[in-house]
N, C-alpha and C positions, 0 to 999 in steps of 0.2 A: 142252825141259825146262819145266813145270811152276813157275810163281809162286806162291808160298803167299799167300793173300788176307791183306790188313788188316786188322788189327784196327781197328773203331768206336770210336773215345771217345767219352766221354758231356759231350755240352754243357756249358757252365758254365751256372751259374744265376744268374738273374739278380734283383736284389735288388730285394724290394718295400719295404720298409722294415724297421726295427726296433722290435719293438712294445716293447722294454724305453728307447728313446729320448722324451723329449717330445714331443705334439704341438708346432707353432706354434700362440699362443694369437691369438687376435682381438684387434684394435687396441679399447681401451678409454678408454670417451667419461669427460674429465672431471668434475669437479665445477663449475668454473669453466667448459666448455663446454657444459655443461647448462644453468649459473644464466645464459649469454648468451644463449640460445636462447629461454629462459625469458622474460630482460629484452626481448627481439627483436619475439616474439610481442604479450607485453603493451605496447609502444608502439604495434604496429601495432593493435590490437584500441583503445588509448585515441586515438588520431587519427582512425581510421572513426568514433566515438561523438562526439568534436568534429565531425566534418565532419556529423554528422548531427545535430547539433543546430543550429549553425549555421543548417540548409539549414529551420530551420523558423520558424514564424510568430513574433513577437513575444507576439500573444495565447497561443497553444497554449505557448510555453514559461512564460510565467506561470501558466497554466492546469494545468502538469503539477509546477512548481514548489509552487503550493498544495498539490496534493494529496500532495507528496511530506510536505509540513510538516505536515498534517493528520494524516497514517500516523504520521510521528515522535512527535507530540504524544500520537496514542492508544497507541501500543506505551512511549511513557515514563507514562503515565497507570498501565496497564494492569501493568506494572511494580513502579509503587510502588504501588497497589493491593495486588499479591499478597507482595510483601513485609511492608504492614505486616499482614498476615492472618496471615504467616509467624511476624510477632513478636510478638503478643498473644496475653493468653492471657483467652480468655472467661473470665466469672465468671457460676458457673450461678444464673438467678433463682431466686424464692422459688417454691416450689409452686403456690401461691395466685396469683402474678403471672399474667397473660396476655400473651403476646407478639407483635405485632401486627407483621409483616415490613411493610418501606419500602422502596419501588423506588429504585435509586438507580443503575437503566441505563435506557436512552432505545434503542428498539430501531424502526426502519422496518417500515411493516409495508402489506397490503392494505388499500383502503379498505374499510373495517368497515360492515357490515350491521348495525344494531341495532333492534328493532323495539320503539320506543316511544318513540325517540329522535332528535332531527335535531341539524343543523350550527348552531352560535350562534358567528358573529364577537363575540370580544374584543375586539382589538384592530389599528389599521388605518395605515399610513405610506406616505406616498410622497417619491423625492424623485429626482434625479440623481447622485449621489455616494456617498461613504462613510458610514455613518452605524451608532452605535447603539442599540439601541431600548431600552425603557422592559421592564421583569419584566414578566411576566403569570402568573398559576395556570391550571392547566389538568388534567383529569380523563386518565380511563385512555386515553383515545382523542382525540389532536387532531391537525389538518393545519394546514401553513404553504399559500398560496396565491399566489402573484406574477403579476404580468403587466410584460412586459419588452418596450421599444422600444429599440433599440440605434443607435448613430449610424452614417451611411453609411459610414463608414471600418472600423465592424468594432468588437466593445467586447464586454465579460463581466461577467457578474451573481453573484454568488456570495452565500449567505446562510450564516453559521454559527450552529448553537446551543447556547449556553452554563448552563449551573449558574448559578444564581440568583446566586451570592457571588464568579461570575467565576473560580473556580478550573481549570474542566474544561471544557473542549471537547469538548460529550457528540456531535456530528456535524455532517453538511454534509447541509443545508436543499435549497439550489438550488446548482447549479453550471451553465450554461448560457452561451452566445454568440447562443440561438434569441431571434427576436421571436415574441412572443406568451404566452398564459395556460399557467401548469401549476400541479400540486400534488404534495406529499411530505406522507404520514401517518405518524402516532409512535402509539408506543405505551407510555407511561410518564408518570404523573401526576407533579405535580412546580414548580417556578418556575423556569421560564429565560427569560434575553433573549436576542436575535437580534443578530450582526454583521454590516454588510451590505458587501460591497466590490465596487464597482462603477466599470469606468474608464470609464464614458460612459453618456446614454443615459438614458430617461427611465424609473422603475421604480415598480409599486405593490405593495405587502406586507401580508398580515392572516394573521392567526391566528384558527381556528373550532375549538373545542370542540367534543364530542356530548356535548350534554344530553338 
């Protein structure tokens, strides 16, 4: 006798998820685990900039300290400058006036070719130390001139030049650790004196117009 066959069931199914359920959302980084990460960073980033200053010369950090002061000086100069331009208000001349523009920036520049014209020293100082010098006038074109003997242990020559009335710091002359002669040319007529700081070492200093 004959077995009638089985019926197949049909498999269960097997669940992949439910799309009308939430996902799991991702673990989320604080505020307060940020601003540590933050604080983390920047400690280590200001103990590398210690250890590297540290690890340098006595000269070279006074050397980078000037010029840090120097930038500040011109950028607060530079500043109240364009403020008080901000706040004035010109008052237009008469028709009849002429207006005769006044330099009143001091710009570095190549040494100047002028043909009909040579170098005339004004004025001339020497000495070992800090010192500063006497006003001088000077035309559209003049150069500072130095010659620098530094002592064996190492030493820096620095020269600044000032606005006649000492208000402005219109630039930086010489800045050097080298033995021996150089020069820096300006270009701006005008009356300034020189400051010179110097921690060693024996220095000579002039200023020559082109007349």
């Amino acid at each position: 006798m004959a077995t009638a066959p089985k019926a197949h069931l049909p498999k269960p199914l097997t669940p992949k998820g439910n799309a009308w359920l939430p996902k799991p959302s991702r673990p989320t980084v604080t505020l307060a685990e940020s601003a540590g990460k933050l604080r983390a960073h920047a400690t280590a980033s200001w103990h590398a900039v210690v250890a590297w200053w540290n690890a340098q010369s006595d000269n070279l950090r006074l050397a980078l300290v000037v010029v840090g002061l120097v930038a500040a000086i011109n950028v607060v100069n530079l500043a109240s400058a364009a403020i008080a331009r901000a706040g004035a208000s010109p008052a237009a001349p008469p028709a009849s006036a002429v207006v005769t523009p006044v330099a009143r920036s001091l710009v570095a520049e190549a040494p100047p070719i002028v043909p009909g014209k040579a170098w005339v020293a004004t004025q001339l100082w020497h000495g070992s130390s800090a010192r500063v010098t006497e006003s001088f006038a000077v035309g559209a074109h003049w150069r500072v001139d130095w010659l620098y003997d530094p002592p064996a242990s190492g030493g820096i020559f620095q020269v600044f030049i000032y606005s006649a009335d000492g208000t402005l710091l219109m630039d930086v002359a010489a800045n050097t650790q080298k033995s021996g002669p150089d020069s820096s040319f300006w270009a701006g007529p005008g009356t300034y004196f020189l400051k010179v700081n110097s921690t060693g070492g024996d220095w000579k200093l002039d200023v020559q117009d082109l007349r």
